[in-house]
Backbone as CSV, one residue per row, in Angstrom:
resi,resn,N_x,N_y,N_z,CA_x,CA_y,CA_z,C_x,C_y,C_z
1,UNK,-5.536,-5.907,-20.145,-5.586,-7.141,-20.924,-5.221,-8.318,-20.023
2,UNK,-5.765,-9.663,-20.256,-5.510,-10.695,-19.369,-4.692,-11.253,-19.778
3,UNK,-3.549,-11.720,-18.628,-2.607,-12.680,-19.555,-2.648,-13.785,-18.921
4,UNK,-3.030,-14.279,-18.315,-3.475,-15.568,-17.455,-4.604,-15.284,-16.571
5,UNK,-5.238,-16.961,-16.487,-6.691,-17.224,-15.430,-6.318,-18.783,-14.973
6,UNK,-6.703,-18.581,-13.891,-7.042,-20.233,-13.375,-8.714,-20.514,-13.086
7,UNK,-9.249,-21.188,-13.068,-8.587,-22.493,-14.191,-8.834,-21.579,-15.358
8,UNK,-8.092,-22.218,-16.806,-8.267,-21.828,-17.962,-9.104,-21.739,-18.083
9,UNK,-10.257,-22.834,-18.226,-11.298,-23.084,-18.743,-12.583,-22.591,-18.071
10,UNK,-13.822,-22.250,-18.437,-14.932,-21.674,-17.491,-14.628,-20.473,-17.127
11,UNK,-15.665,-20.563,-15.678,-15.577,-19.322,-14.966,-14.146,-19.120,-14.281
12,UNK,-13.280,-18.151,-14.205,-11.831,-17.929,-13.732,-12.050,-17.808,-12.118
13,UNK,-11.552,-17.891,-11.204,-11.205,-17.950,-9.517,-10.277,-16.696,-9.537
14,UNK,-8.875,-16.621,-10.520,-8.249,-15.651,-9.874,-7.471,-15.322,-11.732
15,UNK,-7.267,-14.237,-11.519,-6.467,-14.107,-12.971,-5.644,-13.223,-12.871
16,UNK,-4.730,-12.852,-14.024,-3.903,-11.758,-13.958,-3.932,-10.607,-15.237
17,UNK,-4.076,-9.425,-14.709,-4.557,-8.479,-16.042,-3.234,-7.543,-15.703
18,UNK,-2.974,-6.524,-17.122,-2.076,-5.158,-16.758,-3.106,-4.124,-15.918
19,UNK,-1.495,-3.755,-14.956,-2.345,-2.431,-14.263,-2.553,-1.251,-15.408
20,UNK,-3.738,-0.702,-14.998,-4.390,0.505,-15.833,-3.012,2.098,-15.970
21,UNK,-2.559,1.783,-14.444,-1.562,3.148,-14.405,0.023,1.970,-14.437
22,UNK,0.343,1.832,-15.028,1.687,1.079,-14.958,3.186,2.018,-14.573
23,UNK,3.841,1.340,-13.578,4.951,2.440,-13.019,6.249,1.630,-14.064
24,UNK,6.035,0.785,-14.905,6.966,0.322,-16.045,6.460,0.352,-17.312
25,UNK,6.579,0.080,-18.157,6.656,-0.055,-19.723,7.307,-1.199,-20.346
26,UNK,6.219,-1.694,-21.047,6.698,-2.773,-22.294,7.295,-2.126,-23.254
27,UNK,8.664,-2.679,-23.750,9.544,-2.399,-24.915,10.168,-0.926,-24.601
28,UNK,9.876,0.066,-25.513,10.400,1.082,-25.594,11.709,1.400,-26.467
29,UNK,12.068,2.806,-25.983,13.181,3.198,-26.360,14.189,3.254,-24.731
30,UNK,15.457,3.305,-25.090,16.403,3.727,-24.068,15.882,4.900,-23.280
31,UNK,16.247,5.586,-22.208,16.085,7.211,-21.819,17.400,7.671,-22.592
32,UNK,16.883,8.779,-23.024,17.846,10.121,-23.106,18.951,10.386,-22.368
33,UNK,20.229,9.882,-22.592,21.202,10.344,-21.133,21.314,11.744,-20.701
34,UNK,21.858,11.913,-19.479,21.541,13.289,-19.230,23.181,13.443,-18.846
35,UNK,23.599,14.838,-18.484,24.824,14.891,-18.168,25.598,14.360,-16.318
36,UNK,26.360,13.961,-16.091,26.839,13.879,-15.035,26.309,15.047,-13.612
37,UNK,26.150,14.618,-12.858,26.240,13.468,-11.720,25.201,12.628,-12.182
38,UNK,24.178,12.917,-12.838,22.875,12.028,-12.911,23.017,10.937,-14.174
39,UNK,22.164,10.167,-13.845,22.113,8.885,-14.646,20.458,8.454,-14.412
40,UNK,19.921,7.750,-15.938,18.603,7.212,-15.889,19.088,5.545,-15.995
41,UNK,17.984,4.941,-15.486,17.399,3.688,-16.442,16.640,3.363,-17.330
42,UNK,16.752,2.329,-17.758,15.902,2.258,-18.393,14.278,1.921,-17.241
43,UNK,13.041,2.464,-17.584,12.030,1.548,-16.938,10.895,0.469,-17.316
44,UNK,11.860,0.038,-18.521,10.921,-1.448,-18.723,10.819,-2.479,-18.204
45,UNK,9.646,-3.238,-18.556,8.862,-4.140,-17.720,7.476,-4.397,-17.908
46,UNK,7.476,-5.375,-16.874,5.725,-5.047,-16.785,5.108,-4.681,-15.743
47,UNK,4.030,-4.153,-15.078,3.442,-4.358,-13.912,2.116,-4.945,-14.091
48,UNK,1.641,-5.862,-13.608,0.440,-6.586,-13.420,-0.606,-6.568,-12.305
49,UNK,-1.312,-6.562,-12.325,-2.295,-7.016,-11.101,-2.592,-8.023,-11.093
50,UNK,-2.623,-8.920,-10.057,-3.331,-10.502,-9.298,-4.355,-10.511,-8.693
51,UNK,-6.002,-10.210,-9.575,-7.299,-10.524,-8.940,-7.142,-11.544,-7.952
52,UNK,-7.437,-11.697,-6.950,-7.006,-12.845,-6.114,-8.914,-13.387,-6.115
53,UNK,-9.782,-12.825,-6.096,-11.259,-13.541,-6.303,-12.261,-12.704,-7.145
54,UNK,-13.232,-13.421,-7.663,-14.566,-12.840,-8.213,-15.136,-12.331,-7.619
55,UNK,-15.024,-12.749,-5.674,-15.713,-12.065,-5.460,-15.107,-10.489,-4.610
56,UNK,-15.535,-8.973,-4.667,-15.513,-8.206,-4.334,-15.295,-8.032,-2.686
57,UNK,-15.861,-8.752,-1.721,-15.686,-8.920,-0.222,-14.495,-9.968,0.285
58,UNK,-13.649,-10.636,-0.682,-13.056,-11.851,-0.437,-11.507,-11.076,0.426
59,UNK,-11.431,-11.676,1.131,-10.114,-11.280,2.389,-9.332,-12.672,2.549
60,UNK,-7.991,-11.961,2.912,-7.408,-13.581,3.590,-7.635,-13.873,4.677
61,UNK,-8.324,-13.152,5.768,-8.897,-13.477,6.860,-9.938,-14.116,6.922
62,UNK,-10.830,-14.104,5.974,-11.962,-15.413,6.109,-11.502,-16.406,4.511
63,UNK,-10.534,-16.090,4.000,-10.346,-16.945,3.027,-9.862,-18.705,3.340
64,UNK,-10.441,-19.605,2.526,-9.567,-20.548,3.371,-7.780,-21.003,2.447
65,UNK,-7.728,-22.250,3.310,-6.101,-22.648,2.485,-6.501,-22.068,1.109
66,UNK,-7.049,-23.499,0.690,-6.967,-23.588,-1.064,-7.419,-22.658,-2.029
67,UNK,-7.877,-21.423,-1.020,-8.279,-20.339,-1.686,-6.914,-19.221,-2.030
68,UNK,-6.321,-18.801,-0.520,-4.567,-18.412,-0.658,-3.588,-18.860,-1.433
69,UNK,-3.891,-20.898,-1.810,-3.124,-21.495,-2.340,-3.104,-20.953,-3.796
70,UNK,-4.272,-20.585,-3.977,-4.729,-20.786,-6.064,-3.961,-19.313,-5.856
71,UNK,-4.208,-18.385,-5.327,-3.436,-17.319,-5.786,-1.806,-17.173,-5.836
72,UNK,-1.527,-18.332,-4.527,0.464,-18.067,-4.667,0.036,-19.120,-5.934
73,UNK,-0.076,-19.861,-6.174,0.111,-20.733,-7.628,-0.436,-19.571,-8.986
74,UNK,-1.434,-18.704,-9.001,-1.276,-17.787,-10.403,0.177,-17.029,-10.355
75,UNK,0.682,-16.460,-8.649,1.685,-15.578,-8.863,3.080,-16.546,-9.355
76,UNK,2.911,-17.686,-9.307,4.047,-18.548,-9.357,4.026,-19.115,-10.896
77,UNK,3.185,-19.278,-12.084,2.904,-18.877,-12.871,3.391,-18.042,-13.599
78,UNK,2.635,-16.898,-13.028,2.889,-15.156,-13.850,4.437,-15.569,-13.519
79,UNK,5.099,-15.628,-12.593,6.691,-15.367,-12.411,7.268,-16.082,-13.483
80,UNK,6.559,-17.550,-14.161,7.749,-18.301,-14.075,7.651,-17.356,-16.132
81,UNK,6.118,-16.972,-16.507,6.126,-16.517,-17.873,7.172,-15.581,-17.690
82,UNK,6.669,-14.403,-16.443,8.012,-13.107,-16.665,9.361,-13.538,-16.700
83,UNK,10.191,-14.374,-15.948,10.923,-14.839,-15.527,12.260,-15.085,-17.245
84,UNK,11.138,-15.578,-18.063,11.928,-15.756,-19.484,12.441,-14.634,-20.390
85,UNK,11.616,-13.672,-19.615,12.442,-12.102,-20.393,13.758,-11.827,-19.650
86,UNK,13.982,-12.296,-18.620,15.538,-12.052,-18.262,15.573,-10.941,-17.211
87,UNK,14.230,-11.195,-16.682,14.274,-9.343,-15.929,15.529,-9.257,-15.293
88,UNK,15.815,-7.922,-14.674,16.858,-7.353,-13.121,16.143,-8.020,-12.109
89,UNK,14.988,-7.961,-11.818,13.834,-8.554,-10.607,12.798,-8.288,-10.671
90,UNK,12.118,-9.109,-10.004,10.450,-9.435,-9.732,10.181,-9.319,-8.679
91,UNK,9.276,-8.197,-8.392,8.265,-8.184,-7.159,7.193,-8.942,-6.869
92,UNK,6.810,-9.108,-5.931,5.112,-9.626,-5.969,5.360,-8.836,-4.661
93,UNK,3.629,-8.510,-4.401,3.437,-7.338,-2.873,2.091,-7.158,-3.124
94,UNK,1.404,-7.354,-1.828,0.097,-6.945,-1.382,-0.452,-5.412,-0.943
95,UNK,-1.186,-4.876,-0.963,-0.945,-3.936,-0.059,-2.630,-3.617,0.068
96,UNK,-2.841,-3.279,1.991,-4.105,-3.630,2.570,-4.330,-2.369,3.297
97,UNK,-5.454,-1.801,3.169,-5.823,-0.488,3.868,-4.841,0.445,3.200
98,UNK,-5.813,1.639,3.354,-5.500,3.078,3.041,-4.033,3.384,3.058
99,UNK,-3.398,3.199,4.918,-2.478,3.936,5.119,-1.186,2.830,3.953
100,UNK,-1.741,1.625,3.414,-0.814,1.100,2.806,0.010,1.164,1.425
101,UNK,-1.161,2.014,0.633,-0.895,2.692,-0.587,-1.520,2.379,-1.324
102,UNK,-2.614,1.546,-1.124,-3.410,0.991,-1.712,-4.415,1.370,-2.671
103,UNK,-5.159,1.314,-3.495,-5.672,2.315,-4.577,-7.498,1.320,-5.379
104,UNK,-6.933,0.155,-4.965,-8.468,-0.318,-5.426,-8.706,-1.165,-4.466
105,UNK,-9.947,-0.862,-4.347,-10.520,-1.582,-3.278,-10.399,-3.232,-3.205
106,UNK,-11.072,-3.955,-4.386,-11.347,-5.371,-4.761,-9.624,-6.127,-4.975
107,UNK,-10.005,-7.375,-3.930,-8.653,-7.613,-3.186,-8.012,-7.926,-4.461
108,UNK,-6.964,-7.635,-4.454,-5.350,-8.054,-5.525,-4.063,-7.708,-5.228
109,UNK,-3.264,-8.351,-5.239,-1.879,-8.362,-5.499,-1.323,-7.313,-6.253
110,UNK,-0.256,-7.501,-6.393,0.706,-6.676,-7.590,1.938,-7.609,-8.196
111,UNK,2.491,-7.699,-9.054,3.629,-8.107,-9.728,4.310,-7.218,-10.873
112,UNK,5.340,-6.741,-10.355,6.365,-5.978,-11.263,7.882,-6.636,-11.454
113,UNK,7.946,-6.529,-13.144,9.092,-7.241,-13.530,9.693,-5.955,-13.967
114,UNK,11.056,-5.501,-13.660,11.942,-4.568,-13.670,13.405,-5.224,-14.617
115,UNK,14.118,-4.060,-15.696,14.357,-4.272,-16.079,16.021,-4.235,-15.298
116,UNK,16.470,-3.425,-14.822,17.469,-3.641,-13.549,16.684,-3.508,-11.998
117,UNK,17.772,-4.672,-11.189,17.325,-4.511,-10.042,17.792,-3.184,-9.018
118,UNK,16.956,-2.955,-8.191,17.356,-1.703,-7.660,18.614,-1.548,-6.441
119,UNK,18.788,-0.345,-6.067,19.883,-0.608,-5.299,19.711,-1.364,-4.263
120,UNK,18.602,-1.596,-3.251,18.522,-1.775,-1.857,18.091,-3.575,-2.323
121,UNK,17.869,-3.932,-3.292,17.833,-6.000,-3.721,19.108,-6.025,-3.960
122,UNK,19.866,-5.242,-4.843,21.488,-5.283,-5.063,21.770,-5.581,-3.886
123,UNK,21.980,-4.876,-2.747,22.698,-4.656,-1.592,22.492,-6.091,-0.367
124,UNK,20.952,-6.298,-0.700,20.197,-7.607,-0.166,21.329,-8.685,-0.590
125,UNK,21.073,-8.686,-1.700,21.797,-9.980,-2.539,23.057,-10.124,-2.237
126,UNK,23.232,-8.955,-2.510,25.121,-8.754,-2.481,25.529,-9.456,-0.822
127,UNK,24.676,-9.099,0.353,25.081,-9.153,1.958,24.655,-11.051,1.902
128,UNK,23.381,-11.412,1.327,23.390,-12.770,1.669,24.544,-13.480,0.929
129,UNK,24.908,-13.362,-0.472,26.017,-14.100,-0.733,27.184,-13.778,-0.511
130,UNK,27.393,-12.676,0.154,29.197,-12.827,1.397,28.586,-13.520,1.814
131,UNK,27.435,-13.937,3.136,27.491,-14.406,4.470,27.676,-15.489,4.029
132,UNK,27.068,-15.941,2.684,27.310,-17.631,2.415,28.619,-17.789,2.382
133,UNK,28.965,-17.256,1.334,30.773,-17.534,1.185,31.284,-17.450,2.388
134,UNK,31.055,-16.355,3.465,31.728,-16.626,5.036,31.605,-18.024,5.400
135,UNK,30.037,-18.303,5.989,29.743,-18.835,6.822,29.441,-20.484,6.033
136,UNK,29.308,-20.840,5.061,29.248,-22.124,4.508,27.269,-22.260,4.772
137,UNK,26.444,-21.080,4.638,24.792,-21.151,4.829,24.553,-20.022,4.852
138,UNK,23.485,-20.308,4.522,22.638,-18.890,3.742,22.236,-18.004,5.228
139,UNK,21.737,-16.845,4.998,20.779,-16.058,6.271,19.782,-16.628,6.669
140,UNK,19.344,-16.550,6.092,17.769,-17.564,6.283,18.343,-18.822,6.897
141,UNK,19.274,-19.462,6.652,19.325,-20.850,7.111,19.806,-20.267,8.815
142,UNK,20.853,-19.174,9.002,20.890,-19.174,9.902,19.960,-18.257,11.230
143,UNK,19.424,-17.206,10.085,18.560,-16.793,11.263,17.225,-18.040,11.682
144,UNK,16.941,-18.618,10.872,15.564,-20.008,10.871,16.168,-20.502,12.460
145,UNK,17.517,-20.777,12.052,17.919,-21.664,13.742,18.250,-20.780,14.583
146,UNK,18.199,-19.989,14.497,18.255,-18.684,15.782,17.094,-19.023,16.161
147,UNK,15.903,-18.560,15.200,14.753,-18.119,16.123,14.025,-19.564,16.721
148,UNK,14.266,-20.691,16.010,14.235,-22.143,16.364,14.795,-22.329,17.482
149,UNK,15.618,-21.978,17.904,16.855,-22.181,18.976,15.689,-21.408,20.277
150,UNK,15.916,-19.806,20.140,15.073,-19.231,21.224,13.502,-19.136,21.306
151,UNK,12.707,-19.835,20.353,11.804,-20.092,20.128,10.580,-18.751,21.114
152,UNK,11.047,-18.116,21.095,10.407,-16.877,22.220,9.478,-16.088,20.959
153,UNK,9.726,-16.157,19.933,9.283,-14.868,18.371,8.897,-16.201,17.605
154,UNK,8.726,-17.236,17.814,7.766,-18.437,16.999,6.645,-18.179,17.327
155,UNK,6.054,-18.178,16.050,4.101,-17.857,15.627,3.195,-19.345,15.868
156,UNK,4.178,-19.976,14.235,3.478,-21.115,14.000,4.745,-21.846,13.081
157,UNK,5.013,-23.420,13.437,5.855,-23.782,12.691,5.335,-25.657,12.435
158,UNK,5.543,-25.997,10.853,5.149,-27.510,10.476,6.322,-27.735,9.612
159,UNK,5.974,-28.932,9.246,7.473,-29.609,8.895,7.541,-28.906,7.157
160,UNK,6.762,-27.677,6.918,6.813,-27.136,5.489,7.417,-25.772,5.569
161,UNK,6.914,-25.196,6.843,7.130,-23.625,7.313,7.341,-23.145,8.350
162,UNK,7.647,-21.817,8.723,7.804,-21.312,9.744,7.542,-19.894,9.867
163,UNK,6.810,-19.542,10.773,6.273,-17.604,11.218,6.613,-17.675,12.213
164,UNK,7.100,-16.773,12.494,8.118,-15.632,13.369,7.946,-14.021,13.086
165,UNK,7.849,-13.580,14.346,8.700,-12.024,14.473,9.805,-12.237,14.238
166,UNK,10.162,-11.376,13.684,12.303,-11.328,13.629,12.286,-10.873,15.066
167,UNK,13.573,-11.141,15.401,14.702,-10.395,16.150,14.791,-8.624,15.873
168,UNK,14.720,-8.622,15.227,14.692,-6.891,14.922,13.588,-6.387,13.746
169,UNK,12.574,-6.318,14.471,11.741,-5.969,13.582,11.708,-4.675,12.848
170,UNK,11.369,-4.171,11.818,11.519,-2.402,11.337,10.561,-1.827,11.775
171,UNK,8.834,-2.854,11.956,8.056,-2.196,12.514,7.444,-2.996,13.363
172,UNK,6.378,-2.675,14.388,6.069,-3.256,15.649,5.131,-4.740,15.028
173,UNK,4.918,-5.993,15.139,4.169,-7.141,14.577,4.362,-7.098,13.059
174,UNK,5.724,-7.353,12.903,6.753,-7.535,11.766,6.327,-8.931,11.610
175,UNK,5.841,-9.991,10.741,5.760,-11.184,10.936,6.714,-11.478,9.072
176,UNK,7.290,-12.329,9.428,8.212,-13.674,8.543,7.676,-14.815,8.002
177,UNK,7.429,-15.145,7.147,7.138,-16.433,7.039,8.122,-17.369,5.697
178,UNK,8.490,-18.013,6.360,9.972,-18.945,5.715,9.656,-19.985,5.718
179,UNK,9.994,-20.920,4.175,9.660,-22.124,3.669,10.686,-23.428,4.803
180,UNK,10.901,-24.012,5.146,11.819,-24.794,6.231,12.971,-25.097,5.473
181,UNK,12.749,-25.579,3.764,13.930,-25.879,2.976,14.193,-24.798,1.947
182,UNK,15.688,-25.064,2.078,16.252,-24.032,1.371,15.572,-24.285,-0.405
183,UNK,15.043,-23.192,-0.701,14.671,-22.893,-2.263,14.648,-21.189,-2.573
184,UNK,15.947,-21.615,-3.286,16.288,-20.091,-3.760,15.988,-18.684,-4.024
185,UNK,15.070,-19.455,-4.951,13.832,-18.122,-5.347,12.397,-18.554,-5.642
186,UNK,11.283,-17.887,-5.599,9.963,-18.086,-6.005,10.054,-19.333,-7.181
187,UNK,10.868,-18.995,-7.881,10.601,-20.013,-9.184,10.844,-21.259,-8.737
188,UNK,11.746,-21.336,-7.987,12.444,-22.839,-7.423,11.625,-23.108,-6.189
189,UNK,10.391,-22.615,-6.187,9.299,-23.080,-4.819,8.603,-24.297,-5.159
190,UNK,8.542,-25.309,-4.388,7.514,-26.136,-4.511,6.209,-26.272,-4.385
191,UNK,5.040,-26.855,-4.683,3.784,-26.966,-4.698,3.345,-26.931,-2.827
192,UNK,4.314,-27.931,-2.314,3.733,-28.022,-1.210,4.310,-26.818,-0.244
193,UNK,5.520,-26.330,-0.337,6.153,-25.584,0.389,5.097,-23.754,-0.054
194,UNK,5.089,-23.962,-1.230,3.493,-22.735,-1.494,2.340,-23.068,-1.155
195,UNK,1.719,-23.929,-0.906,0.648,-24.063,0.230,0.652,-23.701,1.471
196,UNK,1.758,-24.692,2.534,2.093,-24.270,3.806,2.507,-22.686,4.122
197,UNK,3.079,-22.336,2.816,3.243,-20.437,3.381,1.784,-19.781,3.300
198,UNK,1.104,-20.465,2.331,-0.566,-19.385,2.048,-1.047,-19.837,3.266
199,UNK,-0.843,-21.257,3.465,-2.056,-21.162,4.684,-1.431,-20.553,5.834
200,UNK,-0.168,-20.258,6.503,0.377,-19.784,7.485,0.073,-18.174,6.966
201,UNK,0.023,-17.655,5.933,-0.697,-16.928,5.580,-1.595,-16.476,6.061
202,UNK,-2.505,-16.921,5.565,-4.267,-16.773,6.224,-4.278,-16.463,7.499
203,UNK,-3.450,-17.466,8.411,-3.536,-17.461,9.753,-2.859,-16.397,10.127
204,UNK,-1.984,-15.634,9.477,-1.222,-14.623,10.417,-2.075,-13.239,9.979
205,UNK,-2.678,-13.205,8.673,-3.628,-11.860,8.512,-4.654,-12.198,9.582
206,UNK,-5.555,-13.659,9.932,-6.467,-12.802,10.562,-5.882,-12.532,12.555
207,UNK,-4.884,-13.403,12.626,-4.132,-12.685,14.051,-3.869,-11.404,13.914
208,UNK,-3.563,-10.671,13.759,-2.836,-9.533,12.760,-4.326,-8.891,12.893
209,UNK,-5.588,-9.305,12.487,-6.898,-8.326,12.730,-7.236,-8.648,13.948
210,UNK,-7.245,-9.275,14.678,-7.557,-9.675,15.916,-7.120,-8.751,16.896
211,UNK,-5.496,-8.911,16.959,-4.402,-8.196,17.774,-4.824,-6.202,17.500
212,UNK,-4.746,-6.048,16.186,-4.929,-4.665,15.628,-5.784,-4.106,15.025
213,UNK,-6.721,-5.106,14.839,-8.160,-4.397,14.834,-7.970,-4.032,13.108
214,UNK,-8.170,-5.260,12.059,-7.780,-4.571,10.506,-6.759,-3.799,10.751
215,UNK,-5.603,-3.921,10.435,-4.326,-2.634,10.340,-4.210,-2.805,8.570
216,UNK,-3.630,-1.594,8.379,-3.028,-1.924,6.747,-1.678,-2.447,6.947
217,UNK,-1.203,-3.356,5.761,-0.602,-3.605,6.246,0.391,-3.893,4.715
218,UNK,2.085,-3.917,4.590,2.107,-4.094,3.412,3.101,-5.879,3.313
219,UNK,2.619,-6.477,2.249,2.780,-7.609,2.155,3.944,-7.703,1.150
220,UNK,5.218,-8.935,1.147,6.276,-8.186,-0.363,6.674,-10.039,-0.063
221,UNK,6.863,-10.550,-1.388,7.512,-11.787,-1.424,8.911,-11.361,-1.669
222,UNK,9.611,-11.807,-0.927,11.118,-11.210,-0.892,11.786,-12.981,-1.471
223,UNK,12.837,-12.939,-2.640,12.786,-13.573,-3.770,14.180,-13.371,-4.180
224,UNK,15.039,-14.242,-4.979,16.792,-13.645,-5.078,16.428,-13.352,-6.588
225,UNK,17.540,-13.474,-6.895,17.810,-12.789,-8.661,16.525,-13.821,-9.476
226,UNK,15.787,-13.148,-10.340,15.168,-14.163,-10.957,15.547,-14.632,-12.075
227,UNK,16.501,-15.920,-11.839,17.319,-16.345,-12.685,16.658,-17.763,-13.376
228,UNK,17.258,-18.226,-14.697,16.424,-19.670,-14.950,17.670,-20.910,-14.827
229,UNK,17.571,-21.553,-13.809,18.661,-22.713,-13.683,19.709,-22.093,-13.053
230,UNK,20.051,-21.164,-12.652,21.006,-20.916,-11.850,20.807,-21.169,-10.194
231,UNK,21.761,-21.708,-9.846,21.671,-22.074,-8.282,22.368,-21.159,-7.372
232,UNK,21.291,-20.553,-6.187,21.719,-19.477,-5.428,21.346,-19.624,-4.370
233,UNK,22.250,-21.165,-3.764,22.118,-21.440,-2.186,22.009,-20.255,-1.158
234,UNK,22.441,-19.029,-1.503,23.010,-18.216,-0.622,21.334,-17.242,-0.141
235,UNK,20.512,-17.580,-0.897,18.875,-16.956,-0.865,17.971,-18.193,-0.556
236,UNK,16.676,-17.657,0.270,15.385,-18.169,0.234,14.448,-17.552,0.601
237,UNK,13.370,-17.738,-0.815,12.115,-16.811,-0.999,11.585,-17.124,0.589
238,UNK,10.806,-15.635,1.058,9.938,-15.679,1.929,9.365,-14.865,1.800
239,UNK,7.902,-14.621,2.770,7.288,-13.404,2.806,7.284,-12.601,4.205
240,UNK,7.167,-11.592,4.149,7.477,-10.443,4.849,5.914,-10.107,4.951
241,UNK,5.560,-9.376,6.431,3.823,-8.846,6.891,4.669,-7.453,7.381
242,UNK,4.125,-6.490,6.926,4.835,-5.276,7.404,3.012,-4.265,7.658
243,UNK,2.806,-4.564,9.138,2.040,-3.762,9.817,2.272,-2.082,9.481
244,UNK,1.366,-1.141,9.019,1.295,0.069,9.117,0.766,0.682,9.695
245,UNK,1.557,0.492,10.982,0.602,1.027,12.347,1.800,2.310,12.828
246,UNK,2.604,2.407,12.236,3.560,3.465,13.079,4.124,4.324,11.492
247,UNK,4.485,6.062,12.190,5.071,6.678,10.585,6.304,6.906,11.247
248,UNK,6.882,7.007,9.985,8.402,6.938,10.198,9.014,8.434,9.865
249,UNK,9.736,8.832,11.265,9.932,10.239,11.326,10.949,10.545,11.044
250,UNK,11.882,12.231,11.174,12.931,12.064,10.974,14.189,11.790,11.392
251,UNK,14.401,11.326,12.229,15.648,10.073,12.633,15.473,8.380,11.571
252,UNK,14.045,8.600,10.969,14.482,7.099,10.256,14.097,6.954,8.651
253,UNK,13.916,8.777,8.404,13.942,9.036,7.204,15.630,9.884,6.590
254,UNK,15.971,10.472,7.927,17.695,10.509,8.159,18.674,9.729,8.229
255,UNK,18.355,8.837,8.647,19.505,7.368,8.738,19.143,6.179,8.389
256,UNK,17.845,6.123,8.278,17.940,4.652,7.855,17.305,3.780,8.644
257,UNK,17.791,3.946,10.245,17.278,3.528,11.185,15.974,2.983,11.646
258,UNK,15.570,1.787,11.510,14.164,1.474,12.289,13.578,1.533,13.239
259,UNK,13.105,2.021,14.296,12.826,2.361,15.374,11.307,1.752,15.931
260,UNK,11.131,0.462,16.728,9.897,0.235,17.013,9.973,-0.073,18.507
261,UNK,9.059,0.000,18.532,8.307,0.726,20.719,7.450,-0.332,20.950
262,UNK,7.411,-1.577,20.534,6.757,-2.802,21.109,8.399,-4.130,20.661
263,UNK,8.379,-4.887,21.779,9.205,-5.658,21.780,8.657,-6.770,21.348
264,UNK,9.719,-7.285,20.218,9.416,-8.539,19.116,8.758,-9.535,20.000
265,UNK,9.541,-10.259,21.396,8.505,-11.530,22.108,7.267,-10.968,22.599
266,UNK,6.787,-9.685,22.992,5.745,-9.520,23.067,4.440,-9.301,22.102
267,UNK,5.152,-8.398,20.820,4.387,-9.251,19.575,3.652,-10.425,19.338
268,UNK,4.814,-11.217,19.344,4.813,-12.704,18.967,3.836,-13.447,19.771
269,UNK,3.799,-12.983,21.142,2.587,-13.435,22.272,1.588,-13.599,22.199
270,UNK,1.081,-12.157,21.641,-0.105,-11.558,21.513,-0.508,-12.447,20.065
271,UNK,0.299,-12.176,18.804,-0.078,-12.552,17.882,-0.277,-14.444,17.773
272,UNK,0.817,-15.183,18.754,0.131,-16.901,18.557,-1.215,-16.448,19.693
273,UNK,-1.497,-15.830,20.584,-2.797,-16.090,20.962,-4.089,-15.983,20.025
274,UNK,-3.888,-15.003,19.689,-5.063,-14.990,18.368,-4.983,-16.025,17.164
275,UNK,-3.862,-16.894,17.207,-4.210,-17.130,16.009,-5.298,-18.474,16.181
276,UNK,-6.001,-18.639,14.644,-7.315,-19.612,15.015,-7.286,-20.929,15.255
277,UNK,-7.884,-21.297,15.952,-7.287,-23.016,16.386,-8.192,-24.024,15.592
C-alpha cells in the first residue's frame, strides 16, 4: 500500500509503499514472555520501501543532484510521518548488489521504524553523549576537525558537507559523508544541508564504480534517537558507504574486530581521483 508520492499530484518520481515481506509489524499483541535467561520484544513497526524512480535502470551513478535530492526529501518525509508514533529508532539503508542483501532488483531504499532501539544504537548513543558531556562537542564535531586538520582521507568538501574515509575504516573504501553543521537527527536536517549530502552522494557511488568496478555496497543513514523537539547536541545525522568487497572471518565474527588490508589515505586517493569533475 502507498503511503506517500512526490509530487502528490500526477505522475509520482519516487514514492513510498509497505515491504511485501516485512521484518516488523503494525500494532499487534505483546510476545509471550518466556522464562529466564531469555527475553523477547516486542517487533512493532513498520518497514517500508523508497521507490527511488519509475524508471527500472535508474542508479545514483548516472542519476543527477535533483534526482538524489527528491529521494532524501521522500525519506525525510516518511521519517518525519513515522517519527509521531514515538518509535525506539528509524533506519533508512540502501543496499546495492547481490553480495549486499539485496532482494529486488528496481532501485529502492528501505525505512524501518522499530519499536525499541537495539543494542549496538543504544551503545552508539550512549558513547556520543558521554563524549559530549566530557569534551563540551559532539564526535562528529570532533572527528570533522580531525580529518579537516589532516586532510589526507578528504574526498570532497563545500561549505554544506563533507566525504571522507574515516581514520579507521571497518571495511576497505569506507566513505562518510557529514552535514558541516551540527543537526541532530534526520528530522532536524535542512533542505539545503539534504541536497549537498545527495549530491556528494552521487559523486561518491559513481567513484566507488570507477575505483571497484560496481561493488555492492551497503548504504545506512546513521541518525540519533528519533525524538520530536528534543535537542541532542551530542549527535549528527550522516551517511555511511560500506563497500562489500571483503567477508568477515573468524577473528571478526569472534571479537568484534574490523580488520581491513587497504589503508584509509590510499582509499581516499584513488577514490578523489575518480570522482567526476
Amino acid at each position: 500500500m502507498e503511503s506517500l508520492r512526490l509530487p502528490a499530484e500526477g505522475p509520482w518520481h519516487v514514492r513510498v509503499v509497505g515491504n511485501r515481506y516485512p521484518l516488523v509489524a503494525e500494532g499487534g499483541k505483546a510476545p509471550t514472555p518466556v522464562g529466564y535467561p531469555f527475553g523477547i520484544a516486542a517487533g512493532w513497526g513498520r518497514h517500508d520501501v523508497l521507490v527511488e524512480s519509475r524508471d527500472h535502470f535508474w542508479d545514483l551513478r548516472s542519476a543527477t543532484p535533483d534526482e538524489v535530492s527528491l529521494v532524501f526529501e521522500l525519506a525525510h518525509r516518511r521519517y518525519r510521518m513515522l517519527v509521531t508514533d514515538e518509535p525506539g529508532a528509524i533506519m533508512v539503508f540502501r543496499n546495492h548488489g547481490a553480495a549486499s542483501g539485496t532482494s529486488l532488483e528496481h532501485p529502492h531504499s528501505q525505512m524501518l521504524s522499530l519499536a525499541v532501539p537495539t543494542p549496538r544504537l543504544t551503545r552508539r548513543w550512549r558513547i556520543a553523549e558521554e563524549h559530549y558531556r566530557q569534551h563540551g562537542m559532539s564526535i562528529a564535531d570532533t572527528v570533522l576537525a580531525a580529518e579537516l586538520d589532516d586532510g589526507r582521507r578528504i574526498l570532497s568538501e563545500d561549505q554544506l558537507c563533507v566525504a571522507f574515509v574515516p581514520f579507521a575504516p571497518s571495511t576497505p573504501f569506507e566513505v562518510w559523508i557529514l552535514p558541516r553543521w551540527p543537526e541532530k537527527d534526520f528530522l532536524a536536517s535542512t533542505d539545503a544541508s539534504r541536497a549537498a549530502v545527495a549530491a556528494a552522494l552521487g559523486a561518491m557511488a559513481t567513484a566507488l564504480d570507477v575505483v571497484l568496478d560496481d561493488p555492492a555496497y551497503n548504504m545506512v543513514l546513521a541518525t540519533g534517537p528519533p525524538t520530536m523537539g528534543r535537542r541532542q547536541e551530542w549527535f549528527r545525522w550522516h551517511i555511511k558507504i560500506l563497500p562489500r568487497i571483503t567477508r568477515r572471518g573468524g577473528l571478526e565474527l569472534g571479537t568484534g574486530l574490523d580488520v581491513t588490508t587497504r589503508l584509509p589515505e590510499d582509499c581516499a586517493a584513488l577514490l578523489r581521483a575518480a570522482l567526476p569533475t
